[in-house]
N, CA, C and O atoms as CSV, one atom per row, in Angstrom:
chain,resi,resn,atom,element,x,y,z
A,1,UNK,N,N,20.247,47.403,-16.860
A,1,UNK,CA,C,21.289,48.074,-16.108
A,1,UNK,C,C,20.616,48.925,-15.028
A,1,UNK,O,O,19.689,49.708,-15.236
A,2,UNK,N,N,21.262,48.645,-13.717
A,2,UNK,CA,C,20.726,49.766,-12.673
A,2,UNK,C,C,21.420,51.154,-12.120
A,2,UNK,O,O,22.621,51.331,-12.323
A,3,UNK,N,N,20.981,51.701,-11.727
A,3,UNK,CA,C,21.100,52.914,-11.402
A,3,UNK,C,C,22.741,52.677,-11.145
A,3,UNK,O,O,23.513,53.183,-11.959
A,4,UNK,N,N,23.288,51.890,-9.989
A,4,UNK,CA,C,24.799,51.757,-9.710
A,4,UNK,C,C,25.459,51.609,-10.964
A,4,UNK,O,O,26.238,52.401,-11.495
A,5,UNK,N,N,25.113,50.652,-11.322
A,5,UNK,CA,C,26.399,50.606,-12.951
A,5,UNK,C,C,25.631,51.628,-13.915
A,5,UNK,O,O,25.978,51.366,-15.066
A,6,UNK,N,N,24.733,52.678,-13.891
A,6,UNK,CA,C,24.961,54.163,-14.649
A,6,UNK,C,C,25.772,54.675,-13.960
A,6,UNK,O,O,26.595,55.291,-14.637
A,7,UNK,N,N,26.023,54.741,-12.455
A,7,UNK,CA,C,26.893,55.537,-11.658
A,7,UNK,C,C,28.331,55.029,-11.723
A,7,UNK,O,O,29.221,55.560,-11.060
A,8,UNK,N,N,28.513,54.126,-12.429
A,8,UNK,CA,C,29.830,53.602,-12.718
A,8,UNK,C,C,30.383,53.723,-13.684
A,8,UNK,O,O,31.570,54.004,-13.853
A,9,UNK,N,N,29.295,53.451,-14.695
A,9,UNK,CA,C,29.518,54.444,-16.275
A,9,UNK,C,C,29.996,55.727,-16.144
A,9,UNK,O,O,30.976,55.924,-16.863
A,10,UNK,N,N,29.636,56.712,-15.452
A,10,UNK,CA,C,29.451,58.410,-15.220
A,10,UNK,C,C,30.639,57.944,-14.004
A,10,UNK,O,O,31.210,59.024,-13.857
A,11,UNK,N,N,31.071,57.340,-13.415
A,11,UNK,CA,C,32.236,57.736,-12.739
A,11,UNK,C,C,33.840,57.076,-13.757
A,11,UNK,O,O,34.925,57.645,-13.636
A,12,UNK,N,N,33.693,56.153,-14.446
A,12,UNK,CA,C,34.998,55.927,-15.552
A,12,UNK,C,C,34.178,56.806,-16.384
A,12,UNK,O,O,33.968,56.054,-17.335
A,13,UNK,N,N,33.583,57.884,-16.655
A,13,UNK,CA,C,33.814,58.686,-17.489
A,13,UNK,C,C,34.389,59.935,-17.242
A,13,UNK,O,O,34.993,60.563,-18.112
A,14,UNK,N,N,34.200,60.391,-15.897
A,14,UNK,CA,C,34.604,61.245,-15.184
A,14,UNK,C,C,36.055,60.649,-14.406
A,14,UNK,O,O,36.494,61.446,-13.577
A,15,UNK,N,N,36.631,59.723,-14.517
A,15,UNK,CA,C,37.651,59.526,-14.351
A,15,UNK,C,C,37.347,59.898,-12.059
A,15,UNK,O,O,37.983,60.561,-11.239
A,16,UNK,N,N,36.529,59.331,-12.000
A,16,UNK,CA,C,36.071,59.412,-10.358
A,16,UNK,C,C,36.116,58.058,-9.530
A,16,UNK,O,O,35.943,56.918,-9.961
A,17,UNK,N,N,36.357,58.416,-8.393
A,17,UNK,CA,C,36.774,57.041,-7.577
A,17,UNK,C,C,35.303,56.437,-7.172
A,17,UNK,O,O,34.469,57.332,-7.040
A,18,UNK,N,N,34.898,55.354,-6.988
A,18,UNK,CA,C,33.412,54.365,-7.330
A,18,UNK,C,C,32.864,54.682,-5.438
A,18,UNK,O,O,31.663,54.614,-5.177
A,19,UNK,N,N,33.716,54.951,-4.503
A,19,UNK,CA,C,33.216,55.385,-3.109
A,19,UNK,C,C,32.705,56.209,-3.147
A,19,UNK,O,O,33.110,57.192,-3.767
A,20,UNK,N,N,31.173,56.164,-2.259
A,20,UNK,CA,C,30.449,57.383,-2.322
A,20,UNK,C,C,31.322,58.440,-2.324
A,20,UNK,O,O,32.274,58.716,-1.594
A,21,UNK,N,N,30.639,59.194,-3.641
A,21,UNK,CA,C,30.987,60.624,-4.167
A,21,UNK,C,C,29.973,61.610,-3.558
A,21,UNK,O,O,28.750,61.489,-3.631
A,22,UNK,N,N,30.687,62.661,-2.912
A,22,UNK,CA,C,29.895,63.858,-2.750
A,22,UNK,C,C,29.880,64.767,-4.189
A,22,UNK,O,O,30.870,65.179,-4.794
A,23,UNK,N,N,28.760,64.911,-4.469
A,23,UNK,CA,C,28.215,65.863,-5.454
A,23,UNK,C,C,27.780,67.033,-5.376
A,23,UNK,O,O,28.035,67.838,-6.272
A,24,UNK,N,N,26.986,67.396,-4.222
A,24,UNK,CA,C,26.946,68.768,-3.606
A,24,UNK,C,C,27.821,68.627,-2.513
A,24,UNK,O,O,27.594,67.776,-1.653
A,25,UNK,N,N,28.849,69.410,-2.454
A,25,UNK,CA,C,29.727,69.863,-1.329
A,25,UNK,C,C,28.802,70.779,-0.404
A,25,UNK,O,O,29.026,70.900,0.800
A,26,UNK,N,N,27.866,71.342,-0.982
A,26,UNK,CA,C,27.575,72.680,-0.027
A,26,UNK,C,C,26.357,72.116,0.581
A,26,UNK,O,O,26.035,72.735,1.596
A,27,UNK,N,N,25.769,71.375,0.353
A,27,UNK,CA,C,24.872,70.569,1.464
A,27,UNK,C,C,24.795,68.933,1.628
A,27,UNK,O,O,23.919,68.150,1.996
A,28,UNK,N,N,26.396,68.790,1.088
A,28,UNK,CA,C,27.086,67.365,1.425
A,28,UNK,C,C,26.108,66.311,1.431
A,28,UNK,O,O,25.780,65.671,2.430
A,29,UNK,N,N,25.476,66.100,-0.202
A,29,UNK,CA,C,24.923,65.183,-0.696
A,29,UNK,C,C,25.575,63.948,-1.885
A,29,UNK,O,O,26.075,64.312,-2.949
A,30,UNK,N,N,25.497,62.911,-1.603
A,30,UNK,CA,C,26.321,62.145,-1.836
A,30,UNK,C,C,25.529,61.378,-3.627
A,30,UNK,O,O,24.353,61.086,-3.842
A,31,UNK,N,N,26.339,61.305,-4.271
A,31,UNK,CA,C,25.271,60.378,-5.841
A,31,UNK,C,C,24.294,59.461,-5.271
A,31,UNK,O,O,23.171,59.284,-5.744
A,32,UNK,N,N,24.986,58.605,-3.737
A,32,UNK,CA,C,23.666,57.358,-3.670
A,32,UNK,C,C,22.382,58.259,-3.320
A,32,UNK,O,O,21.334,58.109,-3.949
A,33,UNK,N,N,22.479,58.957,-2.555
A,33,UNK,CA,C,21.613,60.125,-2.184
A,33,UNK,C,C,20.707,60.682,-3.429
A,33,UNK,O,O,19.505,60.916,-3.303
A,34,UNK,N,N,21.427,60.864,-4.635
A,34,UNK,CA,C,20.480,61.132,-5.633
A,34,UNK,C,C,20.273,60.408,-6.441
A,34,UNK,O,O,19.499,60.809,-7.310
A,35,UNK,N,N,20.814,59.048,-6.581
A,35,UNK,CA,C,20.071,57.800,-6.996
A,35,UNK,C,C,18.956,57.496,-6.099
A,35,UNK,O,O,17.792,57.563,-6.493
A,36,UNK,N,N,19.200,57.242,-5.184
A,36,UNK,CA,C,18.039,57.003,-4.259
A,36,UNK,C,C,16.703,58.033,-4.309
A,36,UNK,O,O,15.587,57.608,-4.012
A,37,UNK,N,N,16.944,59.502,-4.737
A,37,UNK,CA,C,15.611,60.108,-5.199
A,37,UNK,C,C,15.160,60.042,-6.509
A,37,UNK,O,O,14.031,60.285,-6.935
A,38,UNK,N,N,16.177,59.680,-7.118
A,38,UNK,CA,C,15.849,59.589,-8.424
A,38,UNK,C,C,15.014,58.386,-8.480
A,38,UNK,O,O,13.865,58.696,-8.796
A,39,UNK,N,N,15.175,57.042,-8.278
A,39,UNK,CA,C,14.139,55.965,-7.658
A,39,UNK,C,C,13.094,55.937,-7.457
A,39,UNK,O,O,12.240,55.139,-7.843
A,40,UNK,N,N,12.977,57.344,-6.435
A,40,UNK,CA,C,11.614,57.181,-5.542
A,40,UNK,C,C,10.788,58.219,-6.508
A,40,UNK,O,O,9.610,58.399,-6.196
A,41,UNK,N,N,11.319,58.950,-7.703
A,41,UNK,CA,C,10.492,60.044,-8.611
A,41,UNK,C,C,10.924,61.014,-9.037
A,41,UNK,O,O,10.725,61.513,-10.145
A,42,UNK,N,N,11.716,61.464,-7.986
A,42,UNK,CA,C,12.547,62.392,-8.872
A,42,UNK,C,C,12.633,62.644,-9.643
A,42,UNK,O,O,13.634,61.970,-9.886
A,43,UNK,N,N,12.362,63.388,-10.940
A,43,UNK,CA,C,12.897,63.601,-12.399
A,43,UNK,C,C,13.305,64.835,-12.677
A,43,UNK,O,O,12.942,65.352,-13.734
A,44,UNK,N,N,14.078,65.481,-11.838
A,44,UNK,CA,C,14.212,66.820,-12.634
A,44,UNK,C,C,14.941,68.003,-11.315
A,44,UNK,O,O,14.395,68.444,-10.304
A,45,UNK,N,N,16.095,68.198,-11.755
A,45,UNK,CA,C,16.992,68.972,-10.727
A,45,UNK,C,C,16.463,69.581,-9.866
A,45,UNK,O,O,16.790,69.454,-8.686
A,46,UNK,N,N,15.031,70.800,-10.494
A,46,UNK,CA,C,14.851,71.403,-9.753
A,46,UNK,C,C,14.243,70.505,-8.832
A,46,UNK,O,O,14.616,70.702,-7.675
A,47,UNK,N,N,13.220,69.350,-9.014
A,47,UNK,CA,C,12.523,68.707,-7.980
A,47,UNK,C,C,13.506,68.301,-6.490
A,47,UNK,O,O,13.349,68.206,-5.272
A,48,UNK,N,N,14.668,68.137,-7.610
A,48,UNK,CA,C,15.815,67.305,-6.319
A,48,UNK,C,C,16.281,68.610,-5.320
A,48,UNK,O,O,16.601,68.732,-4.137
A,49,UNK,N,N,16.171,69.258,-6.166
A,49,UNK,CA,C,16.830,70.897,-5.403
A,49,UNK,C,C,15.622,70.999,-3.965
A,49,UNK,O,O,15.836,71.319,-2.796
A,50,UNK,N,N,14.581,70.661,-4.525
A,50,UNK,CA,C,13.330,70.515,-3.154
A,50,UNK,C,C,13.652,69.948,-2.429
A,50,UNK,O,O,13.987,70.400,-1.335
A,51,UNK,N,N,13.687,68.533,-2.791
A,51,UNK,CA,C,13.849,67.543,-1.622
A,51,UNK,C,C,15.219,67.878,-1.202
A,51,UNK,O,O,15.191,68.681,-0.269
A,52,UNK,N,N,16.417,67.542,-1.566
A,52,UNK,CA,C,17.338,67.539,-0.683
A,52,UNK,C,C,18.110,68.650,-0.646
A,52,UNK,O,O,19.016,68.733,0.183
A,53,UNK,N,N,17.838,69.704,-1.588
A,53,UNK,CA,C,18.830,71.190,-1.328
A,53,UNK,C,C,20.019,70.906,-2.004
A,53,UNK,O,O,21.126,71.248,-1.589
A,54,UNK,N,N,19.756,70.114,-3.326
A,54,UNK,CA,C,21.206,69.580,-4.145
A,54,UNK,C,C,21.417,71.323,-5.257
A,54,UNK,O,O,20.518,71.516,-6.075
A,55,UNK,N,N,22.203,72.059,-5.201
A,55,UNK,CA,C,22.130,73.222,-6.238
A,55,UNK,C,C,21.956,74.424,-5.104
A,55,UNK,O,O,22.505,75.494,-5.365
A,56,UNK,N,N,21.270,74.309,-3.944
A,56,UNK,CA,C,20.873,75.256,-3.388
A,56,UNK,C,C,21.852,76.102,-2.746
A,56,UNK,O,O,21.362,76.967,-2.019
A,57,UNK,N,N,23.244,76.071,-2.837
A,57,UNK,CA,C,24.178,76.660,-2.477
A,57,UNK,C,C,24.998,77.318,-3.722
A,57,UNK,O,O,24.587,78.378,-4.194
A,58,UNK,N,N,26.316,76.601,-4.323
A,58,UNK,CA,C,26.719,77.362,-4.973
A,58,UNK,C,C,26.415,76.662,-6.784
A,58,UNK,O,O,26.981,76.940,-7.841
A,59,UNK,N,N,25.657,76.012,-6.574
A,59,UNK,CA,C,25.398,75.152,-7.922
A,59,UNK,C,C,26.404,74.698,-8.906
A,59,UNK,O,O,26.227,74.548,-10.115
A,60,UNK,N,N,27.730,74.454,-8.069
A,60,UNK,CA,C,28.149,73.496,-9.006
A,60,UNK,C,C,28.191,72.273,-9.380
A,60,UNK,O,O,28.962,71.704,-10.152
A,61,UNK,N,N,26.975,71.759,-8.559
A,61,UNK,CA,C,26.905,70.189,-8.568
A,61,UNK,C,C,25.681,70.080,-9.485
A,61,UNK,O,O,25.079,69.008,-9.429
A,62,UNK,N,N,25.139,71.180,-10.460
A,62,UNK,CA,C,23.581,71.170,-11.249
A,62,UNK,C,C,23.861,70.165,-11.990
A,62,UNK,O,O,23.087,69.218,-12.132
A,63,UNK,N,N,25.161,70.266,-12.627
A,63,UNK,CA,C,25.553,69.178,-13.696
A,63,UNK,C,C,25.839,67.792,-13.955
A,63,UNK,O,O,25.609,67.227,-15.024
A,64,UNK,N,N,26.392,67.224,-12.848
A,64,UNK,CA,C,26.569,65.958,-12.191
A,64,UNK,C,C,25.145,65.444,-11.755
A,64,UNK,O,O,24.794,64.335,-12.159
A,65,UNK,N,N,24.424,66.078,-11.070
A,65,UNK,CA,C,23.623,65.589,-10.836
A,65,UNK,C,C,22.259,65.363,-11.494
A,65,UNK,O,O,21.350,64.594,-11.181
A,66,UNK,N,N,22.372,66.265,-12.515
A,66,UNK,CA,C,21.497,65.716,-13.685
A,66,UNK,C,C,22.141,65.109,-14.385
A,66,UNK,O,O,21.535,64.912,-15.438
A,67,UNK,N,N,23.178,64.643,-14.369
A,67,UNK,CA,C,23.225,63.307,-15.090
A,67,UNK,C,C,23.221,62.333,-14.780
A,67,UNK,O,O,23.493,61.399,-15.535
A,68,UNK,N,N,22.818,62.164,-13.187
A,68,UNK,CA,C,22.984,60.866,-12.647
A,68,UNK,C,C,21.429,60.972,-12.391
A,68,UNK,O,O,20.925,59.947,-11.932
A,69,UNK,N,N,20.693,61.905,-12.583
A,69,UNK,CA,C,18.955,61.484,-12.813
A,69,UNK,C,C,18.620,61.049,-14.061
A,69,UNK,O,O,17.847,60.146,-14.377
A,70,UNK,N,N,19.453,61.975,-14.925
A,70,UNK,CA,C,19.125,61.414,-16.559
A,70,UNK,C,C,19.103,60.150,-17.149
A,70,UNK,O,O,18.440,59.534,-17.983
A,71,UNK,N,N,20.604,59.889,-16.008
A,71,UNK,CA,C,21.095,57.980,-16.289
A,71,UNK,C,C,19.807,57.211,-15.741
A,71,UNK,O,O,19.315,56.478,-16.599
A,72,UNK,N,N,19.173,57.206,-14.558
A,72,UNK,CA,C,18.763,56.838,-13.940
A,72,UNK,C,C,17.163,56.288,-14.567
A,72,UNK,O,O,16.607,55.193,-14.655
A,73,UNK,N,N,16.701,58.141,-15.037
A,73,UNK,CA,C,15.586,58.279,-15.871
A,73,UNK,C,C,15.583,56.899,-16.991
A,73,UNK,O,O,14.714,56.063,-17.240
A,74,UNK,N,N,17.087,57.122,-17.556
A,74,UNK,CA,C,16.659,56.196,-18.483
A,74,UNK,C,C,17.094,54.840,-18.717
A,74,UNK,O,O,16.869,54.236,-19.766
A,75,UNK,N,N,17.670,54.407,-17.807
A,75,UNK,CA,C,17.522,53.138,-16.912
A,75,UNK,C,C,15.832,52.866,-17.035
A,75,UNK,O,O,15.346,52.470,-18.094
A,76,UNK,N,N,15.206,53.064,-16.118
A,76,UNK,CA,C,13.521,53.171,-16.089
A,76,UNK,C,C,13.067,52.798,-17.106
A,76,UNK,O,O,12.536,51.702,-17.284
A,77,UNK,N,N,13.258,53.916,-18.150
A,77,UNK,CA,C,12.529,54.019,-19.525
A,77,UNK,C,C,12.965,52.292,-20.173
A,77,UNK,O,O,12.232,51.381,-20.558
A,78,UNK,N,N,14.645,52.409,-20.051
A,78,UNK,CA,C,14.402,50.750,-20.909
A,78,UNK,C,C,13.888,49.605,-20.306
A,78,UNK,O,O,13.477,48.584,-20.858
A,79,UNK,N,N,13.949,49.873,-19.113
A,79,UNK,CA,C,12.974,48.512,-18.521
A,79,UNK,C,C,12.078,48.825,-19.025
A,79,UNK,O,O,11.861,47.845,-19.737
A,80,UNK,N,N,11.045,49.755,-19.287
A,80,UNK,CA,C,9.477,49.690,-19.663
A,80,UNK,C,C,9.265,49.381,-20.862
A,80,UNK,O,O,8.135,49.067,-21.236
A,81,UNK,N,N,10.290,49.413,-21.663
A,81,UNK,CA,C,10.241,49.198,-22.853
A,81,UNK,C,C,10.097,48.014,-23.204
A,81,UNK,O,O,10.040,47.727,-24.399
């Protein structure tokens, strides 16, 4: 399973529409946006908070968006397995 169908899982769980979702409103970062760092290494909010300033406003997107690294993370992990 790839990163999109975790983001599809986590959006029918969240009852969310499958068009890019903004996740940080306050520096209007979108899930592909943090799939796409999550990809390139990402592992860990605060790292993402570096690169793209996801949290760096009013942090209500800390939560969403570690779970769409977590999904992602472990996506990874079962391929290696």
């Amino acid at each position: 399973m790839n990163c999109n169908a975790i983001t599809v899982a986590i959006a029918n769980t969240y009852h969310l529409d499958l068009r890019a979702m903004y996740v940080c409103l306050c520096k209007a970062i979108t899930d592909s946006e943090i799939r796409e760092a999550a990809e390139t290494g990402v592992a860990d909010v605060e790292h993402l908070t570096e690169k793209l300033g996801v949290g760096g406003g009013c942090g209500t997107c800390l939560e969403m968006a570690e779970a769409i690294i977590d999904a992602c993370r472990a996506n990874r992990l079962s391929y290696a397995a």
